[in-house]
C-alpha positions as CSV (number, residue, x, y, z in Angstrom):
1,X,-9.8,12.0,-2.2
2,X,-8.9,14.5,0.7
3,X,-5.0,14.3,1.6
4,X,-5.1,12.2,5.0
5,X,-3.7,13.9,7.6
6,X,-3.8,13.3,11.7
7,X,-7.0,14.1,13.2
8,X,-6.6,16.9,16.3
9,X,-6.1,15.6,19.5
10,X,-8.6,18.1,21.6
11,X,-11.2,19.1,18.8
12,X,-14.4,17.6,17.7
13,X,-15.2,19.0,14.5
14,X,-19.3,19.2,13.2
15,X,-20.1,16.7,10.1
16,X,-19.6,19.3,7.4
17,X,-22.7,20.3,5.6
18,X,-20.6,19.9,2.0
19,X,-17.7,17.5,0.6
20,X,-16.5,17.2,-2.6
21,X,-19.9,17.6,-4.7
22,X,-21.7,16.0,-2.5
23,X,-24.2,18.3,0.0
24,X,-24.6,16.6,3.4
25,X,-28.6,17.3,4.6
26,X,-29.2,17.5,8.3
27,X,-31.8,14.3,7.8
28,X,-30.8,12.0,9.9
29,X,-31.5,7.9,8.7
30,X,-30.0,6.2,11.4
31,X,-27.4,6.4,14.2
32,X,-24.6,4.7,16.1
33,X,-21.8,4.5,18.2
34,X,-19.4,5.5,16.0
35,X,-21.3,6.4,12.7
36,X,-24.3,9.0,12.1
37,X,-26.3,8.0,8.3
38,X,-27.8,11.3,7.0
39,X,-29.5,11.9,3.6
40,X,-27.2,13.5,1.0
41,X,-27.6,15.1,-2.4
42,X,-25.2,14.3,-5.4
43,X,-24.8,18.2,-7.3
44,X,-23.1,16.6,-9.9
45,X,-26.2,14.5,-10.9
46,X,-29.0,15.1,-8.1
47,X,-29.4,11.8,-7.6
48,X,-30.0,10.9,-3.4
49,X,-27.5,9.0,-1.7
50,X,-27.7,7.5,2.4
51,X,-24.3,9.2,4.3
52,X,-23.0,6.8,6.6
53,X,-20.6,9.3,8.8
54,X,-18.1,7.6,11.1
55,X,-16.3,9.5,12.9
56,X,-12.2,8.4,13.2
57,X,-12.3,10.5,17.1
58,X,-14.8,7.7,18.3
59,X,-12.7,4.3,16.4
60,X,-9.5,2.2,17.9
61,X,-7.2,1.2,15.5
62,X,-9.3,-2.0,15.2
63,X,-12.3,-0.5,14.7
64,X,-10.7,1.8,11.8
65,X,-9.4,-1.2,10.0
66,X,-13.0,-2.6,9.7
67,X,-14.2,0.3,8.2
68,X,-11.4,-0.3,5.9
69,X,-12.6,-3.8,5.4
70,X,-15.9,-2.3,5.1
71,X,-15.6,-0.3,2.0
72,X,-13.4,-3.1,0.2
73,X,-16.1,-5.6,0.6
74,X,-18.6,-2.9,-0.5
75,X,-16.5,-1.8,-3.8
76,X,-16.2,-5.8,-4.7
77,X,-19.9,-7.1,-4.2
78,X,-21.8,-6.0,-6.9
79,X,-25.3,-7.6,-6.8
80,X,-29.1,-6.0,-7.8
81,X,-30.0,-6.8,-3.8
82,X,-27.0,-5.5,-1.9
83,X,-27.1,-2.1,-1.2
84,X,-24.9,-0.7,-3.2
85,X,-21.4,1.9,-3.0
86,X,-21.6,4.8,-4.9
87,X,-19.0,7.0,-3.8
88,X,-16.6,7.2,-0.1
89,X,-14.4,10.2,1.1
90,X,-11.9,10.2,4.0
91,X,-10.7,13.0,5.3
92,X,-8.7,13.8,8.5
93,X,-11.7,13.4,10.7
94,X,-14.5,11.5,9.3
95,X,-14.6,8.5,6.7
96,X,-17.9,9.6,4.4
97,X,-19.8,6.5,2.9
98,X,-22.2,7.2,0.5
99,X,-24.5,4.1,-0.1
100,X,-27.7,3.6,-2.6
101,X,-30.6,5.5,-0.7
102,X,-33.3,2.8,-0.2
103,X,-36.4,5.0,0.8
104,X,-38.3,2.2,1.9
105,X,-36.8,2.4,5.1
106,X,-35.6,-1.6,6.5
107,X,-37.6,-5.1,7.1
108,X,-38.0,-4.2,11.1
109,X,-39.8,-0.7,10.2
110,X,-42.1,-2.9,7.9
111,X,-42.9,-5.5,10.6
112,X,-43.9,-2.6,12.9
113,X,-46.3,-1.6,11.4
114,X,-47.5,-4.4,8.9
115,X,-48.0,-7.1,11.3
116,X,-46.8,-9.9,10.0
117,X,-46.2,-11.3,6.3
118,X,-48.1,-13.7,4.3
119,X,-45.8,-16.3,3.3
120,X,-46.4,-15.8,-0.4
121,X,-44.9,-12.1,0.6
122,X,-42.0,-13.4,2.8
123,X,-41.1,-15.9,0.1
124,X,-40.7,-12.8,-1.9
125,X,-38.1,-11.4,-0.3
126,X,-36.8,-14.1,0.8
127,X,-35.6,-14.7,-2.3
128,X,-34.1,-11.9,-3.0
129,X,-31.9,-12.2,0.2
130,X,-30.8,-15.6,-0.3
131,X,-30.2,-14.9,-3.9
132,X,-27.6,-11.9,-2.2
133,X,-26.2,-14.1,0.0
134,X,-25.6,-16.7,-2.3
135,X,-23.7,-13.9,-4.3
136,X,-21.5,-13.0,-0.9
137,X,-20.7,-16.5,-0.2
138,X,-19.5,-17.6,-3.8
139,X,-17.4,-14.2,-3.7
140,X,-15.7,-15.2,-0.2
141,X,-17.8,-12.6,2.0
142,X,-19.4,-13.1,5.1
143,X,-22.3,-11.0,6.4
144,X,-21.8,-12.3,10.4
145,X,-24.6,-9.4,10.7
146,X,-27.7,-10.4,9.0
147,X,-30.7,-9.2,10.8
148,X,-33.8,-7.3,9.8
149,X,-32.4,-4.4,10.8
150,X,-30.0,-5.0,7.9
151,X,-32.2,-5.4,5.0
152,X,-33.3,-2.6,3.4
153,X,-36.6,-1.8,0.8
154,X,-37.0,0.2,-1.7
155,X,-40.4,2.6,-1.7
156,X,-42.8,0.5,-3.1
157,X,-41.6,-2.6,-0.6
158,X,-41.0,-4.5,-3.9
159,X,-37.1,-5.0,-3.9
160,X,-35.3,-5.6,-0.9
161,X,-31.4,-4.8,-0.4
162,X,-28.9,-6.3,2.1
163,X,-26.9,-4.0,4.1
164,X,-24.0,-2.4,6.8
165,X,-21.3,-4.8,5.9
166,X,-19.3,-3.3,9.3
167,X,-19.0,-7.0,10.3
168,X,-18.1,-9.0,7.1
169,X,-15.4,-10.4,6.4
170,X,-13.6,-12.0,3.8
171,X,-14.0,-16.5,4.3
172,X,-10.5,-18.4,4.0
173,X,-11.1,-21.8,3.0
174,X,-10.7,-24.5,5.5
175,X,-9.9,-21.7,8.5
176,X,-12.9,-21.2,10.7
177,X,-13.5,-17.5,12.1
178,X,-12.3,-17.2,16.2
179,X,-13.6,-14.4,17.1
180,X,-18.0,-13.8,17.6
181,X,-20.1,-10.8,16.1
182,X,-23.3,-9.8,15.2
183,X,-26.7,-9.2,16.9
184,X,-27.5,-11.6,19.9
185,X,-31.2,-12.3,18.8
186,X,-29.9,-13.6,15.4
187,X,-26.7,-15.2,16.5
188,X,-26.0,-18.8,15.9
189,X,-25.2,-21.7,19.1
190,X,-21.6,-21.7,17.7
191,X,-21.5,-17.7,18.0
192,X,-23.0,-17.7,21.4
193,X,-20.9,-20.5,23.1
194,X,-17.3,-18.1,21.5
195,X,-16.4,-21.7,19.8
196,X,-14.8,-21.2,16.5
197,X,-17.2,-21.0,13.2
198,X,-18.2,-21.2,9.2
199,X,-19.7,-17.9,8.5
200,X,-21.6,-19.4,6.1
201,X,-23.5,-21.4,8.4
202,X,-23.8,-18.9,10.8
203,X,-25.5,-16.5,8.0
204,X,-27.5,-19.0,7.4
205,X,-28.9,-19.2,10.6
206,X,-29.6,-15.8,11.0
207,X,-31.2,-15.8,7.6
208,X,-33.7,-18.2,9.7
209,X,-34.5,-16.3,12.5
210,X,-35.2,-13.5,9.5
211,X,-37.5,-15.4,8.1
212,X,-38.9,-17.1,10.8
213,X,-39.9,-13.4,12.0
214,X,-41.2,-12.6,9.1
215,X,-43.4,-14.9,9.2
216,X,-44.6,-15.1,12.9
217,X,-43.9,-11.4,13.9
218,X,-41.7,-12.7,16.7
219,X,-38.3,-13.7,17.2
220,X,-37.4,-17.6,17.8
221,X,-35.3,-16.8,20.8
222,X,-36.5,-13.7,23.4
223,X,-35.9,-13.3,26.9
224,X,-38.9,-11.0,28.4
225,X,-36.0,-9.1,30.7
226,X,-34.1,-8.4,27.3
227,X,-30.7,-10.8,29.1
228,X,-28.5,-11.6,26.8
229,X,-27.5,-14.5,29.1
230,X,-31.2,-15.7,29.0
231,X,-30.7,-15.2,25.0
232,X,-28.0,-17.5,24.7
233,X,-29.1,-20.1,26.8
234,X,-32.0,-20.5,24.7
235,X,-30.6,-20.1,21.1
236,X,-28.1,-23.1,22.3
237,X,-30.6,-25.6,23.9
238,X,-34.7,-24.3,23.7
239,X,-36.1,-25.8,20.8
240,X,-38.2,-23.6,18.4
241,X,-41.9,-23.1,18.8
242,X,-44.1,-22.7,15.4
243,X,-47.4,-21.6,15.1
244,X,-50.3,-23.9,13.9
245,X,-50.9,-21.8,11.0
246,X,-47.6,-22.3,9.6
247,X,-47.3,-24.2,6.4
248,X,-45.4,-27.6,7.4
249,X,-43.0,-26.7,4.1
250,X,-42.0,-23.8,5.8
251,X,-41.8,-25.7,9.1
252,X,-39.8,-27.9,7.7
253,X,-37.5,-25.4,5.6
254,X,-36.8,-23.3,9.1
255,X,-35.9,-26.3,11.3
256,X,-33.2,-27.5,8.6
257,X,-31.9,-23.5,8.4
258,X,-32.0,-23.4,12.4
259,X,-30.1,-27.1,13.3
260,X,-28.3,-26.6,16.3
261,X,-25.3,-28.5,15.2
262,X,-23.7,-26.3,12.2
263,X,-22.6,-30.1,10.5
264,X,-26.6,-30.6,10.5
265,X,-27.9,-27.2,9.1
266,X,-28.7,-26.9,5.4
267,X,-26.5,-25.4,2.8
268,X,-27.7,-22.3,1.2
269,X,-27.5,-24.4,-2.0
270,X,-30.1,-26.8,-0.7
271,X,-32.3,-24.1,0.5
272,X,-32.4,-22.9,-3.0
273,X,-33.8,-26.4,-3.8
274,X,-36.5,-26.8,-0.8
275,X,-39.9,-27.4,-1.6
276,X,-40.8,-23.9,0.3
277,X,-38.8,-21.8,-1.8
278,X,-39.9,-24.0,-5.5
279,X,-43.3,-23.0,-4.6
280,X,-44.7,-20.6,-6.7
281,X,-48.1,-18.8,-5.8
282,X,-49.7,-15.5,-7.6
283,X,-47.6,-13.1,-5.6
284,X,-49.7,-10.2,-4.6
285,X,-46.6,-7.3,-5.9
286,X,-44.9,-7.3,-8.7
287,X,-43.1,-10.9,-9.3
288,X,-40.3,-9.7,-12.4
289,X,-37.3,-9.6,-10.3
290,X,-38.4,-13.1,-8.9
291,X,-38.6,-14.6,-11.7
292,X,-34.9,-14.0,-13.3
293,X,-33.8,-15.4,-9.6
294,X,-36.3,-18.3,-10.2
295,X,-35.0,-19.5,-13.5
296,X,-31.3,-18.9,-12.6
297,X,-31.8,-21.2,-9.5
298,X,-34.6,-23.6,-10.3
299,X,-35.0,-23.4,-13.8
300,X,-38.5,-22.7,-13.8
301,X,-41.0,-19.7,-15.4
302,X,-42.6,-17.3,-12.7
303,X,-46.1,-15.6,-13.4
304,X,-45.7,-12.4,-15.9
305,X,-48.4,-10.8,-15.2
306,X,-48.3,-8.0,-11.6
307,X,-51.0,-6.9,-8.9
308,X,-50.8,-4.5,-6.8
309,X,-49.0,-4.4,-3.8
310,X,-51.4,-5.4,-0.9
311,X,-50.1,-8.8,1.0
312,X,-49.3,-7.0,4.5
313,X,-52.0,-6.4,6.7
314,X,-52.3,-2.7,8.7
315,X,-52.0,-3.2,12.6
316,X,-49.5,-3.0,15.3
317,X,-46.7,-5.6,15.8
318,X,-43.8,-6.1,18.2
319,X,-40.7,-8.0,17.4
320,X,-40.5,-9.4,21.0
321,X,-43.2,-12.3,21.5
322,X,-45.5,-11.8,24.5
């Protein structure tokens, strides 16, 4: 670990190409305000690692402390579908965070350009997330930033991974969080109206609006001029529209995960127990890590035997609904 010293006042420095042993690649993943993710190379063992790049010129003193946050949450959660911390370097400029590379890109790439999921396939992964998020919650963790966006695949679209903890935070019993985060589209009527909340029933609704899009193609809430006033209005008084061709267990399932009322939404427990997520069909992908989360939660046998992957359908989607 570099020595920290004060970053200079009146020079931005270039991400380094090297640090430590690991060799910084000039392919760029993903970008943000403060933090640039680029591939990386580990010399010591040549295994590939995602570089998230944050630089400390761009953070307030707030902002550095959740970074902080960020890679203590990271180095505690330690779960087969949360992307995982392998390594992080801070030096007087930058903070490095070097995160399991999930070359499968993440679940809003897949919906542009799969169309949308059958729900044999979205029960899939769904699985796997609330299996994660289960994990979080039982540790004290909050996501506060679940969102498609956020989940990551690996490259045969088989295992899914949640991700950028920025926004989590640890839960202290009986103390609700004040302050709001997240993504508007996925935010829950107790985010949106700034009133204090559980961020486990906040992740829980935005775990609904995941899967709701996953299954539809579009979002629950939209507002055609993109206003986030419109956005809020909606998620804290429109009703939800489903489509004929939704199973009424999953209809049922998503209208208990998005209650408007955070006393009247289901527990993550009791989604675990829903007759949606019990079902069990011949997935069309490999089913083995399902079934170790299946027994663990319902005490049942999945199918052994695998088929190739082939349950998404090849056309053009957008996430907004017409």
């Amino acid at each position: 670990m570099a020595v920290k010293a004060p970053p200079s006042p009146n020079v931005i420095h270039p991400i380094p190409h090297e640090i430590s042993y690991w060799k910084i690649l000039d392919k760029v993943l993903g970008s943000g305000y403060a933090a640039e993710v680029r591939l990386a190379f580990n010399k010591n063992d040549c295994k590939m690692a995602a570089a998230k790049i944050i630089r400390k010129t761009n953070l307030s003193p707030e902002e550095e402390q959740n970074t902080r946050n960020e890679i203590e949450i990271l180095a505690l959660l330690n779960h087969p579908n949360i992307n995982k911390l392998v390594d992080w370097i801070e030096n007087e400029d930058f903070f490095f965070i070097f995160l399991e590379y999930c070359a499968g890109g993440d679940m809003y790439s897949l919906l542009d350009r799969c169309e949308i999921l059958k729900e044999s396939a979205a029960r899939m992964f769904f699985r796997q997330i609330i299996d994660a998020v289960h994990y979080m919650h039982q540790v004290g963790v909050a996501h506060r930033d679940l969102k498609l966006e956020n989940i990551y695949l690996d490259e045969s679209w088989r295992r899914c991974y949640i991700g950028d903890f920025g926004l989590s935070a640890y839960k202290e019993k009986g103390r609700p969080f004040e302050k709001g985060c997240g993504s508007p589209l996925y935010a829950s009527p107790e985010v949106v109206s700034c009133q204090p909340y559980d961020g486990e029933k906040a992740d829980v609704w935005s775990l609904g609006v995941v899967l709701y899009t996953l299954c539809t193609g579009n979002m629950p809430f939209f507002s055609e001029s993109n206003s986030s006033a419109e956005v809020f209005m909606k998620i804290m008084r429109s009703p939800v529209s489903y489509p004929d061709s939704m199973s009424p267990e999953l209809r049922d399932l998503l209208a208990a995960m998005l209650q408007k009322d955070p006393k009247d939404r289901i527990s993550i427990e009791d989604i675990w127990r829903h007759p949606w997520m019990a079902k069990i069909d011949k997935l069309e992908m490999t089913a083995h890590d399902n079934a170790d989360i299946v027994r663990r939660h319902l005490g049942v046998q999945m199918p052994t035997h695998t088929r190739a992957f082939s349950a998404l359908t090849r056309s053009t989607m957008r996430i907004a609904a017409k």
